[in-house]
C-alpha positions as CSV (number, residue, x, y, z in Angstrom):
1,X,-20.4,13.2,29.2
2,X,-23.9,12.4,30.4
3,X,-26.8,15.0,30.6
4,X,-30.0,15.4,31.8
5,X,-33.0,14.4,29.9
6,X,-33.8,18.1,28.7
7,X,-30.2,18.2,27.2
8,X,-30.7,15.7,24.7
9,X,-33.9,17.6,23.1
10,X,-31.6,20.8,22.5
11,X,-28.9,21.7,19.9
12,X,-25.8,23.7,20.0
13,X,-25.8,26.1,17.1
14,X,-23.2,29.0,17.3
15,X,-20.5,27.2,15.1
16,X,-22.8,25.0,13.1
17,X,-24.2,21.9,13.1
18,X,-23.2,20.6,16.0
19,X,-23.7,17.1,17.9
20,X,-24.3,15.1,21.2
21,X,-23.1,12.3,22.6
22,X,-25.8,10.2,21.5
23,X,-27.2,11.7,18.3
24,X,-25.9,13.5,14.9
25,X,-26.6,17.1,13.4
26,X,-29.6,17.6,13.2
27,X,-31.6,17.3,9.6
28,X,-32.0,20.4,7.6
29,X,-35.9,20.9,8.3
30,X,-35.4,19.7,11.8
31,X,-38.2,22.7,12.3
32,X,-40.7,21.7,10.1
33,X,-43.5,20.0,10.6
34,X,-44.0,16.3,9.4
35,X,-46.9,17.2,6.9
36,X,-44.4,19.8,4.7
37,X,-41.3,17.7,5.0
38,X,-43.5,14.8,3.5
39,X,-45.3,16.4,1.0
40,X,-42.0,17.5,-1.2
41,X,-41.0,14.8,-3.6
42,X,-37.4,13.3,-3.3
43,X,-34.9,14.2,-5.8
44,X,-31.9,12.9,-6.9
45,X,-29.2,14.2,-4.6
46,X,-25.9,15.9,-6.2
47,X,-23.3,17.5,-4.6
48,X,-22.6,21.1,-4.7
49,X,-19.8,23.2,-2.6
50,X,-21.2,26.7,-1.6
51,X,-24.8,27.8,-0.1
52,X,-25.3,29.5,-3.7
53,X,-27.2,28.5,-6.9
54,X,-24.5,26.6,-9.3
55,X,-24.4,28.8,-12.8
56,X,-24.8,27.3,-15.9
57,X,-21.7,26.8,-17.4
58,X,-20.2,24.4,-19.9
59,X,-20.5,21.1,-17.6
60,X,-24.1,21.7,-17.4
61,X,-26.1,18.3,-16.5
62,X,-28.7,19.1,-19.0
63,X,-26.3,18.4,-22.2
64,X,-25.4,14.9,-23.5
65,X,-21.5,14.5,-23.9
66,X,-19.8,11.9,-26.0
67,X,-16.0,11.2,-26.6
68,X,-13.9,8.0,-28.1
69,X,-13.2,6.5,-24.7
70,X,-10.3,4.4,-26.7
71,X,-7.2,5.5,-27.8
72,X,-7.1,7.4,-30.7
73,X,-5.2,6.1,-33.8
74,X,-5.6,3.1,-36.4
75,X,-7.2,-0.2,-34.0
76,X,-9.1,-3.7,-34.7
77,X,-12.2,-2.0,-32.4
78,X,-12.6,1.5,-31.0
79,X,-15.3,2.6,-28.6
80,X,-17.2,5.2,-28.7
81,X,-18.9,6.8,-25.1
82,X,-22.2,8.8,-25.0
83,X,-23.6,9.8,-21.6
84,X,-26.7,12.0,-20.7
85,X,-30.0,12.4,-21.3
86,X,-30.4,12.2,-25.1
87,X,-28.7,9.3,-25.2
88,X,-31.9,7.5,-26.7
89,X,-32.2,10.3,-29.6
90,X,-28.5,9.8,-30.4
91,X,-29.4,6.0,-31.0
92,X,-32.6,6.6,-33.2
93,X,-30.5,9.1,-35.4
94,X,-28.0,6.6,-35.7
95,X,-30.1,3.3,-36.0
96,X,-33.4,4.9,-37.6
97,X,-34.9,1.0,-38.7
98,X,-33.9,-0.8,-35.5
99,X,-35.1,-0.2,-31.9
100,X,-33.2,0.6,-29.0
101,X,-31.1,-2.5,-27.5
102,X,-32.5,-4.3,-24.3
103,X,-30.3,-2.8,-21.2
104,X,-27.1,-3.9,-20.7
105,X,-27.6,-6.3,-23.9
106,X,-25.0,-6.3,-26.8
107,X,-26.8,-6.0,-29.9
108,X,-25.3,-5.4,-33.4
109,X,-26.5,-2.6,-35.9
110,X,-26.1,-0.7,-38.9
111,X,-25.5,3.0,-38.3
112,X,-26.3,5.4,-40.7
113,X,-25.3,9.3,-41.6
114,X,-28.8,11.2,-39.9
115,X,-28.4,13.4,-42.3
116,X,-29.7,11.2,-44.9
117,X,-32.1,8.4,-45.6
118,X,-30.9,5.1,-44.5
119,X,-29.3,3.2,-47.9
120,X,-26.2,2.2,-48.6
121,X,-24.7,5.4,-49.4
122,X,-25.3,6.7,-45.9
123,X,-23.9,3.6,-43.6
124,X,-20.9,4.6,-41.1
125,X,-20.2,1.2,-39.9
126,X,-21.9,-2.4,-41.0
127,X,-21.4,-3.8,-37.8
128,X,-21.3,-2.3,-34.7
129,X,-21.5,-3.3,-31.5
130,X,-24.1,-1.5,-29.1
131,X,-24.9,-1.1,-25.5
132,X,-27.0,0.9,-24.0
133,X,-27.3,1.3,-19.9
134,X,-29.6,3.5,-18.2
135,X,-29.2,5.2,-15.4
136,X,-28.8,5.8,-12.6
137,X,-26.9,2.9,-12.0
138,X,-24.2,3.3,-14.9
139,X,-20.6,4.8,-14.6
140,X,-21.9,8.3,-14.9
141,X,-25.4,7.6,-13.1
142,X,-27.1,8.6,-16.0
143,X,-28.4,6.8,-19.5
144,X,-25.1,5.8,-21.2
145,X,-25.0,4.5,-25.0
146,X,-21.3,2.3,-26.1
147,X,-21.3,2.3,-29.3
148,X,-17.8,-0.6,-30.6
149,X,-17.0,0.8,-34.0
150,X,-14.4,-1.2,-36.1
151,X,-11.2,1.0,-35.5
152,X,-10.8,2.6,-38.5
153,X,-9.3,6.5,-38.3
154,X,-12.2,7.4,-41.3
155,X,-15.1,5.0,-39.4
156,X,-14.5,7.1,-36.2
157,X,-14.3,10.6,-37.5
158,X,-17.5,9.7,-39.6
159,X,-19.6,8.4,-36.7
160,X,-18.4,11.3,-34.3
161,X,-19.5,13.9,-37.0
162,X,-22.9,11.8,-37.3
163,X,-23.2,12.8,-33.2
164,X,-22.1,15.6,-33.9
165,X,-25.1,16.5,-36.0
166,X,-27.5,15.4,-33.8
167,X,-27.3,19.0,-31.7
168,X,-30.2,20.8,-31.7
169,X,-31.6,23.7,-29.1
170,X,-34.2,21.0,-27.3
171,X,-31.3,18.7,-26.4
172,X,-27.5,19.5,-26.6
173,X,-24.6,16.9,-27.1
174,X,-21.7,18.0,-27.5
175,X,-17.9,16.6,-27.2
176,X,-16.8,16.0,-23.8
177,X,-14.3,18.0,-21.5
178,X,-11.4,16.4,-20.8
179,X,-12.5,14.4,-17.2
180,X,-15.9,15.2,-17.7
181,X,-17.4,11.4,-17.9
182,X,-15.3,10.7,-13.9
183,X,-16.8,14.4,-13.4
184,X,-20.8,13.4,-13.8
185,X,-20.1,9.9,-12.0
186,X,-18.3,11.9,-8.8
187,X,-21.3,14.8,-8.5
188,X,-23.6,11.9,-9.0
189,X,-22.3,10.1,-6.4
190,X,-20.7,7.3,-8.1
191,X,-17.3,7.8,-7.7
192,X,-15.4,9.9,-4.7
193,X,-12.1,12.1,-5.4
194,X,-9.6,9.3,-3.7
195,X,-11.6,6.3,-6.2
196,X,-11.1,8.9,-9.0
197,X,-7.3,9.4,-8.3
198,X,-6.9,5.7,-8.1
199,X,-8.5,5.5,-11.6
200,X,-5.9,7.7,-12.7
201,X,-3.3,5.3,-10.6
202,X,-4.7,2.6,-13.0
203,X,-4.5,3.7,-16.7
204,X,-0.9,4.9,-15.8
205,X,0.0,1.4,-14.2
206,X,3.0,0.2,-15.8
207,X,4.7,-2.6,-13.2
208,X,3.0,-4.6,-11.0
209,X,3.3,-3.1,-8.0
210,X,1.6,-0.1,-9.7
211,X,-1.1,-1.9,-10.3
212,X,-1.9,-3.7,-7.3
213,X,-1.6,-0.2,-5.4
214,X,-3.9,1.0,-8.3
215,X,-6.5,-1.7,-7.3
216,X,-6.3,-1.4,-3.7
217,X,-7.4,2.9,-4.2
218,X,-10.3,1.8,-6.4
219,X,-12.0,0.6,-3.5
220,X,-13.8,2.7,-1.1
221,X,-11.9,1.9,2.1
222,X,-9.8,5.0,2.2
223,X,-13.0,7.1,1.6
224,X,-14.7,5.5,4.3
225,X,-11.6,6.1,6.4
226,X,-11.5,9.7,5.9
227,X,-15.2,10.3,6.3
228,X,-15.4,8.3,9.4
229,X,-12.4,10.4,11.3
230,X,-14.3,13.2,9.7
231,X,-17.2,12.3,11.9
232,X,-15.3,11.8,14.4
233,X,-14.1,15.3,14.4
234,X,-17.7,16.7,14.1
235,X,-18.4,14.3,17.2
236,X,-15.8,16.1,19.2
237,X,-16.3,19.0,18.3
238,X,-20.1,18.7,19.3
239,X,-19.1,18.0,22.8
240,X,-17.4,21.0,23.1
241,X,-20.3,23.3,22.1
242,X,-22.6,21.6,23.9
243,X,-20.3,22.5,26.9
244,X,-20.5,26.2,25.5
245,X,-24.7,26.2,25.3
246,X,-25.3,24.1,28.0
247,X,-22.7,25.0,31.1
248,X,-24.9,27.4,32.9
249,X,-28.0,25.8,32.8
250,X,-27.8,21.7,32.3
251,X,-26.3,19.2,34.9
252,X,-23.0,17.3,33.6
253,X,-21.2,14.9,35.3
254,X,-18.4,15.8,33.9
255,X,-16.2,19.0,34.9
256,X,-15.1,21.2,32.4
257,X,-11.2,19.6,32.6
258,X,-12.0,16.1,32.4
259,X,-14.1,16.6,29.2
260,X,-11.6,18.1,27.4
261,X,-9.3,16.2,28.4
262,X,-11.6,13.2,27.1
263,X,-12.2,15.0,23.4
264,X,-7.8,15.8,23.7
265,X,-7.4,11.9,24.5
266,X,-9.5,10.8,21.4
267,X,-7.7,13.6,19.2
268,X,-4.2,11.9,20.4
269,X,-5.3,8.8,18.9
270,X,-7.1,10.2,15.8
271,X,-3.6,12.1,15.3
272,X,-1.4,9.2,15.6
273,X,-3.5,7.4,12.5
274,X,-2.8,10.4,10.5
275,X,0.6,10.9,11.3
276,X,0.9,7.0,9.9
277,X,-1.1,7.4,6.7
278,X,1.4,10.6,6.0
279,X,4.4,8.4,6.7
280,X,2.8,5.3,4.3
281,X,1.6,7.8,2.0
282,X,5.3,8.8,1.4
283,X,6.2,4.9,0.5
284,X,3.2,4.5,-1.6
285,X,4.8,7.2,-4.0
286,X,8.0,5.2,-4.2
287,X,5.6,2.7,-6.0
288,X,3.5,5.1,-7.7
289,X,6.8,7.7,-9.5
290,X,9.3,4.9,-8.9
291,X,12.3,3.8,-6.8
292,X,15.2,6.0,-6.9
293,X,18.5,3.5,-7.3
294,X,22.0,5.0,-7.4
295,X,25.5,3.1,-8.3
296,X,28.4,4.4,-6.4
297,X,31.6,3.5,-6.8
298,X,35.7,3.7,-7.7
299,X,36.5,4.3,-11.1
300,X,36.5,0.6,-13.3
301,X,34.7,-1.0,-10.2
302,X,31.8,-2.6,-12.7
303,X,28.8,0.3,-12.3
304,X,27.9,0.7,-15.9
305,X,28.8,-3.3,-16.3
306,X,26.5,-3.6,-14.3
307,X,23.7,-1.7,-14.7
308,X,23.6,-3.2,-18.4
309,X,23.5,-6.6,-16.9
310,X,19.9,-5.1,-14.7
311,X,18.6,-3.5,-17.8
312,X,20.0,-6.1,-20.4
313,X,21.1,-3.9,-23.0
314,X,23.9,-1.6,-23.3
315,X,22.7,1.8,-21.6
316,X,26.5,2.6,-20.5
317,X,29.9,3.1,-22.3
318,X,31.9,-0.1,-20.7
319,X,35.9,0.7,-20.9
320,X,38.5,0.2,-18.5
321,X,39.4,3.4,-18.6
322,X,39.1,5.4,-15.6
323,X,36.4,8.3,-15.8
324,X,34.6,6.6,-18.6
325,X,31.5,8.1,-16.7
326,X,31.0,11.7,-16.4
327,X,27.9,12.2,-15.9
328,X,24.5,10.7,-14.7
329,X,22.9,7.9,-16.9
330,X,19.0,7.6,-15.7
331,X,17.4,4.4,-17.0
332,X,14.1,3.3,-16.0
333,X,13.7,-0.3,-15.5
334,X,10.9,-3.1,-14.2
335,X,12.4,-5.2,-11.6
336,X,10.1,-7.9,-10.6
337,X,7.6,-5.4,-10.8
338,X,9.1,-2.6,-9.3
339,X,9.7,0.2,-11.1
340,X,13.3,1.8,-10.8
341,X,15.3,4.8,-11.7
342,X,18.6,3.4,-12.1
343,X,21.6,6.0,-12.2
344,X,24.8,5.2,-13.3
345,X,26.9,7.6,-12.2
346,X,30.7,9.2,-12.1
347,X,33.4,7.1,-10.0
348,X,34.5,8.3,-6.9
349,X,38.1,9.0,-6.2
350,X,40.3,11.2,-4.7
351,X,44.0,12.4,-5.4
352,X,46.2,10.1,-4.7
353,X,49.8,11.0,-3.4
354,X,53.2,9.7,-3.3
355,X,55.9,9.8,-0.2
356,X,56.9,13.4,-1.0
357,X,53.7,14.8,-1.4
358,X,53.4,14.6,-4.9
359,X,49.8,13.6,-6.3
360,X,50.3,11.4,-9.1
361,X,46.6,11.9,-10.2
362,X,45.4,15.0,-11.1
363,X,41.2,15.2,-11.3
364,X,40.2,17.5,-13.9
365,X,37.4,20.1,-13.4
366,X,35.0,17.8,-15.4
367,X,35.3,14.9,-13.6
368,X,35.0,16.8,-10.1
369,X,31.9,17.9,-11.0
370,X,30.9,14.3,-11.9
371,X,31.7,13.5,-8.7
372,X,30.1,15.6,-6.4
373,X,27.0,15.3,-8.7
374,X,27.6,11.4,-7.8
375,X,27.5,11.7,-4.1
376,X,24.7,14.5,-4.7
377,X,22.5,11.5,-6.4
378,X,23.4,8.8,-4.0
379,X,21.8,11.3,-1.1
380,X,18.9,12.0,-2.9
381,X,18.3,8.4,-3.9
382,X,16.2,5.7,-1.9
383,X,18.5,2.9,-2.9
384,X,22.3,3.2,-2.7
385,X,24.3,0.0,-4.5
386,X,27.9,0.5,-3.5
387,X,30.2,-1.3,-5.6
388,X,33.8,-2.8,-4.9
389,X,35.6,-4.6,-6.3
390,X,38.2,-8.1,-6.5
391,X,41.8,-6.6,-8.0
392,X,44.9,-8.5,-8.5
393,X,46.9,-8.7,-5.2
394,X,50.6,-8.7,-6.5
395,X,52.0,-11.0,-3.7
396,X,48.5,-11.8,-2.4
397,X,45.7,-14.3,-4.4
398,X,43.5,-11.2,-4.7
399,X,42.7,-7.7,-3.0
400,X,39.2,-5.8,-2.4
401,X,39.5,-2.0,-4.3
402,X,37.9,0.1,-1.8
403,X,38.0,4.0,-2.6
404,X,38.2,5.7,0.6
405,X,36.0,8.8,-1.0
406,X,33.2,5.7,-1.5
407,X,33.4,4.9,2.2
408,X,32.5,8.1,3.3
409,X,29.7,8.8,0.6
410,X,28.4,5.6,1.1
411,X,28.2,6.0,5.1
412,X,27.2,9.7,5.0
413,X,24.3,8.1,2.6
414,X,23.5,5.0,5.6
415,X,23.4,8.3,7.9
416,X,20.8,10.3,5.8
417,X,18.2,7.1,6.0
418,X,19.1,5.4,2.6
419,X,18.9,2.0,2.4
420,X,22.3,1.0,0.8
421,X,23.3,-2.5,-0.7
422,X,27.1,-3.8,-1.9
423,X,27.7,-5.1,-4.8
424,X,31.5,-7.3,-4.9
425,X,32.3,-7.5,-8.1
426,X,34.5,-9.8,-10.0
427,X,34.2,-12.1,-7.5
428,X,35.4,-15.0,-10.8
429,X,39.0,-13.8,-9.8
430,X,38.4,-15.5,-6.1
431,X,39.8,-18.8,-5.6
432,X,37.5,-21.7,-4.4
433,X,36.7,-22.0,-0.9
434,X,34.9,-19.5,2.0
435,X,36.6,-16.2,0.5
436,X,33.8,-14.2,-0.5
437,X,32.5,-15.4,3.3
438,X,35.5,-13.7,4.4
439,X,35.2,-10.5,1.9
440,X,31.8,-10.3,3.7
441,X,33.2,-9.5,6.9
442,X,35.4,-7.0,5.4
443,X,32.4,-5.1,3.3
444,X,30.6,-5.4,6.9
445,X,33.2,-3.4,8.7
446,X,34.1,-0.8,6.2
447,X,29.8,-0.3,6.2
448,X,28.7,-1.2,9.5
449,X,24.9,0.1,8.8
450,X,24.9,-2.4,6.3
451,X,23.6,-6.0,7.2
452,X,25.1,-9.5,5.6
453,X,21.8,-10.0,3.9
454,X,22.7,-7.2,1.6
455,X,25.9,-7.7,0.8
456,X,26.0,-9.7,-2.7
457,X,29.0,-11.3,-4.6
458,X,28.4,-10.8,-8.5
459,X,30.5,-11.2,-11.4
460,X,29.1,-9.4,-14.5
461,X,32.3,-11.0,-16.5
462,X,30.6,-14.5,-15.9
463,X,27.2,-12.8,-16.7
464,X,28.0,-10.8,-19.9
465,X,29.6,-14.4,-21.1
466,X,27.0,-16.4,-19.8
467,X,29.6,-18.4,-18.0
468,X,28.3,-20.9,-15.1
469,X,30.9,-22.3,-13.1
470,X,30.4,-25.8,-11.1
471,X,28.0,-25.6,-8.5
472,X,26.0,-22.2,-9.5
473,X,23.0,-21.9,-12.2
474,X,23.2,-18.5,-12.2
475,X,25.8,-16.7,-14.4
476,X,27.3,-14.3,-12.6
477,X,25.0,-14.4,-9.6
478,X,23.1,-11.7,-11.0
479,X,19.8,-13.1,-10.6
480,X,20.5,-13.6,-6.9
481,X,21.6,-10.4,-6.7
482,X,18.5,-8.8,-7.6
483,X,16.3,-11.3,-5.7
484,X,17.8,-9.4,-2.8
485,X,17.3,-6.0,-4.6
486,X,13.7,-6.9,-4.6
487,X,13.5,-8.2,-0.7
488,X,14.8,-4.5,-0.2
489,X,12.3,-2.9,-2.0
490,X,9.6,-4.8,0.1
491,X,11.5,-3.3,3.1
492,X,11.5,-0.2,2.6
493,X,8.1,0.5,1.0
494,X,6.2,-1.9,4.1
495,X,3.6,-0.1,5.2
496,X,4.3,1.5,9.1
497,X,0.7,0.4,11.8
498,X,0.8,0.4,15.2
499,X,2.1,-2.7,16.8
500,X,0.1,-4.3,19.6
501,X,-3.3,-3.2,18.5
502,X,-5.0,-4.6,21.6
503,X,-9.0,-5.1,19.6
504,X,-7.4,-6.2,16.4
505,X,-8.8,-3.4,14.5
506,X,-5.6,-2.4,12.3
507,X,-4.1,-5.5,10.6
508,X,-1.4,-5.8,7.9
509,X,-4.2,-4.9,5.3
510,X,-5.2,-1.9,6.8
511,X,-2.0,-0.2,6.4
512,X,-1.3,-1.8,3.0
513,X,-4.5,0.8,1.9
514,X,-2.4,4.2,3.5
515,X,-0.2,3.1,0.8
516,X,-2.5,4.6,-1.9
517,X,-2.6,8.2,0.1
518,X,-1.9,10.3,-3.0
519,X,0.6,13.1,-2.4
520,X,-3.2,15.9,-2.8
521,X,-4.8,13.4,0.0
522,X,-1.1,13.5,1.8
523,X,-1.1,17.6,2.0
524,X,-4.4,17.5,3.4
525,X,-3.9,15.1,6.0
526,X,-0.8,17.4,6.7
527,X,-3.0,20.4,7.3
528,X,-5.5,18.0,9.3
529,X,-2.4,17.3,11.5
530,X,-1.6,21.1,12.3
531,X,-4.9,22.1,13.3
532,X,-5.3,19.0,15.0
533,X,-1.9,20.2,17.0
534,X,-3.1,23.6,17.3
535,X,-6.2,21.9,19.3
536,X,-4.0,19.8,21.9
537,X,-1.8,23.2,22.4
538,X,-5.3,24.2,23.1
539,X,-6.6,22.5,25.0
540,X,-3.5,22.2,27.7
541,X,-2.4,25.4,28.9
542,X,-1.5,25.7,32.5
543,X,-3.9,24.4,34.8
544,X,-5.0,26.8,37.9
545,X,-6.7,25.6,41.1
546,X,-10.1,27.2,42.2
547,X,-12.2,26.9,45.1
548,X,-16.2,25.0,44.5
549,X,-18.8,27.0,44.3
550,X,-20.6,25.2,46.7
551,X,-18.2,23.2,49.5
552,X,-19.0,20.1,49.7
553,X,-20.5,19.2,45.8
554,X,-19.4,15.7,44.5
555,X,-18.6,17.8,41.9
556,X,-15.8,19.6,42.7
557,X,-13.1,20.3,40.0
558,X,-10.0,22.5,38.5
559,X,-10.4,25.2,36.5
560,X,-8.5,25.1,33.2
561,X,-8.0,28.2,31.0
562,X,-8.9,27.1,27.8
563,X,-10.9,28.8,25.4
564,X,-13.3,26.3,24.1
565,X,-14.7,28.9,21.2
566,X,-11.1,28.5,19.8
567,X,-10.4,24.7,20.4
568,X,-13.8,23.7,18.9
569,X,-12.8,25.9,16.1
570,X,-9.4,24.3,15.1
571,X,-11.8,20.6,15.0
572,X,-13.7,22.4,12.7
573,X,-10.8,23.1,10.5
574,X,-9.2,19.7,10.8
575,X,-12.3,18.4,9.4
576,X,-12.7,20.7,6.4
577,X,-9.7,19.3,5.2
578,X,-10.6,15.9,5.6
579,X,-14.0,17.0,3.6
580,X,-11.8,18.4,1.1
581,X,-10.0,14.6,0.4
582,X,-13.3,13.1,-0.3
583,X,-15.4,15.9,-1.9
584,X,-18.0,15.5,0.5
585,X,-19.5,17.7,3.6
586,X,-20.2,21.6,3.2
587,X,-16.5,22.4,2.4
588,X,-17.1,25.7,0.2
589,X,-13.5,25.7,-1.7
590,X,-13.4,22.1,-2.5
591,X,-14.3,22.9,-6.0
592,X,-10.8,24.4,-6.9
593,X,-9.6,21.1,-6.2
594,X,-11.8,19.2,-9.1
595,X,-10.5,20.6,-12.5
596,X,-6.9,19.4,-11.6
597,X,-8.1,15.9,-10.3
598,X,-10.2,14.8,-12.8
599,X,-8.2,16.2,-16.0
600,X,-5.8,13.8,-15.3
C-alpha cells in the first residue's frame, strides 16, 4: 500500500501503537523536543508488565541474594552463588586481609567468621576458590561473587551463616527464592522465557536426545522467531489502522479489498508456520517426557522375555504359563539415547471353542481386565511392538502363533496413527534357509500398515543364552532389532517444514529448533492460531458489488463488508500471545506466567 507524502508524517493511534509500511511505532517521546529527550540520562532498561509502578516486594533488585548453586549433600567442591549489589561487602567480610580478586580471575583465599577477628579460630574454609564478575555482563547482569568451598555439609552451613550475618539495614542479602538467580538475568535482559525453559530442559537432561534438544532451546533462535512474527503482526495490523485514520482524507492505491486481502495473504502464511511449530512441538515432547512403547501380544509369545533382553535385567516374571502377566509393567529405559517407557503388558486372547460350541478356555475376570487395559495402553502409546511367535507345527517344520484378538488390536492401533513394529520370536526353532523371508510376507499381510523394514526376527532364547549361531554376531538378533527400534524413533519424532521452500529460507535446521516448543510456548501458539483464524473469518465475508463514486476513476473497486476495527483487533490478540512466550512487548498479564517458569 503506497501513500502520499503527508501520510508517512502521521500515525494511527486508536488501538495503539500502530505502524506504516515503511516505518515502526513510533518512540515514546515522539512529541518532545530534541533538547528534553537529550538531556535525561540513559538508564538501564528492565522489563516490567503493566503501565503501573512495580511494589516492593521480596524480589526487590535492591537486595543481594546468595544460594549454594550445587547440590546439596556431602561433595569434593561445592559452590556457593552471591549476586547483587553488595556483592563486594560480602567479600571484605569474608576475606578482611586480602583485596577483592581481579574480574573474572580465580584467586584462592582464606575466609573467616565476620563476626570475629581474623585467626585461626575464626577460618571457614583454608582454601577456597574465588571469582568475582561484575556486572552487567554476568549471568544475572549484576556483580556476582562464586565462592568454591571444599564440600563439606559443616564448611557450607558455616560459610552460609557467615553471609548470613552480613545483613544489615544499608544493604540486604538474603537467601535466594527458588528461580530467583534465572529471575534477575530474564528482567535484566539476559535471558528470555523460551532460553530459561531450555535451561530447565538442560539440568533434567537424562539421554542424549534430551540433551541435544536441551542445547538447541538455549539458543535464541526460537525467541527471535517469535518476536519477529510478533512484528509481523504489529506490521499488519498497522496497515489496517492506517486504512481506518487515513481513508477519507489520504490517496491509496490500493482499494480497501485488495489490502486486506494482502494483510489475509501474509496471515495465511504466518498461520501455516504456526500450525507446524504446534505439530513439531508435539514430537519434541516425545523427546523431552519420553517415548511411549507398548508390547502386545498372545499369551507365552516372549513380551516379558523380551522386554528383559531391552532393559537387561529381569523387570518381568518369565513362565510359560499362560497369563503370567496381569497387569502393566512400566520400565523406563535409554535406548541409544532415547528415552522410553516400556510396558509390558497382559496377553491377548480370546475364548477359544470346540465343534459343539463348547469353549475350552474360560478367561477369568482378572485377566479380562488385563486385557482390555492391554489394548487400552497399546492405543495410547506411540510405539506398538506386536509380538508373534514360531510354535511347533505337528505335521509341519514350524507354525506362526498369531492371536486373532492381536490382529485386531494391533490394526485398530495402525488406524489410530501409532507407529507399530513386529517382533517374530523364536525364530531358533526355523530351519535354515529363506523362512523367516517367507514369515515376513505372512506378518506383512496379517498387518498391512506395517512395512518390511519393521518387521524383525528375534530370538531371546539365543539371547538370554548368549548363543550365536553360524553366520550371525548378534545373539539373538536383538541388537538388530533395536537398531530398527531406533530408525523408528527418528521417524516419528522428524521434525514436519514445508517442502519446496522456493528462497531456501526453512532448511532441515529450522524445523529441528520447533522441536524445542515447550508444551506453555505450544498453548500459546494455539491461542495465536485462533485469533489468527478469527481474523481470516474476518476478513472474508461475502463480497458485494458497488457502483465508483466517480465513473471513470482508475480506482474503481468492490466493496467488502468487513469490519476493520474488529479484524485489526484479533492481530492485536494474536500478538499478545506471542509477547506472552518471550516475556517481551506491553503484555500486562505475562507476569502470572513467571513464578511457574522459573521455579522449575
Amino acid at each position: 500500500m503506497r501513500l502520499s507524502a503527508t501520510r508517512a508524517l502521521r500515525w494511527a493511534t486508536p488501538l495503539g501503537p500502530s505502524w506504516s509500511r515503511c516505518s515502526a511505532v513510533a518512540p515514546k517521546g515522539a512529541g518532545l523536543s530534541r533538547d528534553v529527550r537529550s538531556s535525561a540520562p540513559r538508564l538501564p532498561t528492565r522489563r516490567y508488565f503493566s503501565g503501573s509502578t512495580p511494589a516492593q516486594s521480596i524480589f526487590d533488585a535492591d537486595s543481594t541474594i546468595y544460594a549454594l548453586s550445587t547440590a546439596s549433600g556431602r561433595a569434593a567442591i561445592a559452590v556457593v552463588r552471591a549476586s547483587g549489589p553488595a556483592c563486594a561487602q560480602i567479600y571484605k567480610s569474608l576475606c578482611p586481609e586480602a583485596p577483592l580478586p581481579r574480574p573474572r580471575l580465580a584467586a584462592v583465599r582464606t575466609l573467616y567468621d565476620p563476626s570475629q577477628k581474623p585467626s585461626l579460630n575464626s577460618v571457614l574454609d583454608a582454601g577456597a576458590l574465588v571469582l568475582y564478575f561484575p556486572g552487567p555482563k554476568t549471568v544475572t547482569g549484576e556483580d556476582v561473587l562464586e565462592l568454591h568451598l571444599h564440600g563439606g555439609p559443616a564448611i557450607i552451613k558455616s560459610v552460609l551463616t557467615a553471609i548470613s550475618r552480613t545483613n544489615n539495614p544499608d544493604s540486604k542479602v538474603r537467601y535466594a527464592e527458588p528461580g530467583e538467580f534465572t529471575r534477575r538475568a530474564f528482567m535484566n535482559n539476559r535471558l528470555d522465557l523460551p532460553q530459561i525453559e531450555a535451561l530447565g530442559d538442560t539440568l533434567s537432561a537424562d539421554t542424549e536426545q534430551q540433551r541435544r534438544l536441551a542445547v538447541r532451546g538455549a539458543s535464541d533462535a526460537l525467541s527471535k522467531r517469535y518476536e519477529q512474527w510478533r512484528h509481523q503482526l504489529l506490521y499488519a495490523r498497522g496497515e489496517l489502522e492506517a486504512l481506518i485514520d487515513f481513508s477519507e482524507d489520504q490517496h491509496f492505491d490500493e482499494s480497501t479489498e485488495e489490502l486486506v486481502s494482502s494483510v489475509a495473504s501474509q496471515v495465511r502464511t504466518l498461520r501455516a508456520q504456526i500450525a507446524l511449530h504446534i505439530e513439531n512441538a508435539s514430537k519434541g515432547e516425545l523427546l523431552r517426557n519420553g517415548i511411549k512403547v507398548a508390547l502386545l501380544g498372545a499369551p507365552n509369545a516372549g513380551k516379558s522375555s523380551l522386554l528383559n533382553r531391552i532393559v537387561g535385567r529381569d523387570a518381568a516374571i518369565v513362565s510359560t504359563e499362560e497369563g503370567t502377566t496381569r497387569d502393566i509393567v512400566d520400565v523406563g529405559i535409554d535406548i541409544g539415547g532415547w528415552y522410553c517407557k516400556l510396558g509390558d503388558m497382559a496377553g491377548i486372547r480370546s475364548e477359544p471353542s470346540d465343534p459343539t460350541g463348547q469353549k475350552k478356555v474360560v478367561i477369568g475376570a482378572v485377566e479380562q481386565e488385563g486385557i482390555r487395559r492391554a489394548k487400552a495402553r497399546a492405543l495410547d502409546s506411540d510405539v506398538a511392538i506386536v509380538v508373534v511367535s514360531v510354535e511347533d507345527g505337528g505335521a509341519l517344520p514350524y507354525r506362526l502363533a498369531v492371536e486373532p484378538e492381536v490382529v485386531l488390536a494391533a490394526n485398530d492401533c495402525a488406524r489410530a496413527g501409532k507407529c507399530v513394529v513386529v517382533a517374530i520370536n523364536k525364530c531358533d526353532r526355523l530351519p535354515a534357509g529363506d523362512t523367516l523371508r517367507q514369515l515376513t510376507a505372512t506378518v506383512g499381510q496379517l498387518f498391512p500398515a506395517v512395512p518390511d523394514q519393521r518387521i524383525f526376527g528375534i530370538s531371546c532364547l539365543d539371547a538370554t543364552n548368549g548363543l550365536i549361531r553360524p553366520g550371525q554376531s548378534d545373539p539373538g538378533y536383538i541388537q538388530q532389532f533395536l537398531r530398527g527400534l531406533i530408525t523408528t524413533f527418528e521417524e516419528i519424532v522428524s521434525p514436519t517444514g514445508i517442502d519446496g521452500d522456493e528462497n531456501g529460507q526453512y532448511d532441515h535446521s529450522y524445523w529441528e529448533d520447533s522441536l524445542g516448543v515447550t508444551h506453555r510456548q505450544s498453548s500459546n501458539l494455539q491461542r495465536c492460531l485462533e485469533h489468527l483464524d478469527d481474523f481470516l473469518a474476518q476478513a472474508q465475508p461475502e463480497i458485494q458489488s458497488q457502483t465508483p463514486l466517480t465513473h471513470g476513476s482508475p480506482h474503481d473497486y468492490l466493496e467488502t463488508d468487513v469490519d476493520i476495527v474488529t479484524a485489526a483487533e484479533h492481530l492485536r490478540s494474536s500478538a499478545d500471545t506471542l509477547a506472552k512466550i518471550t516475556g517481551r512487548g506491553e503484555s500486562g498479564d505475562v507476569e502470572d506466567v513467571l513464578g511457574v517458569v522459573f521455579e522449575k
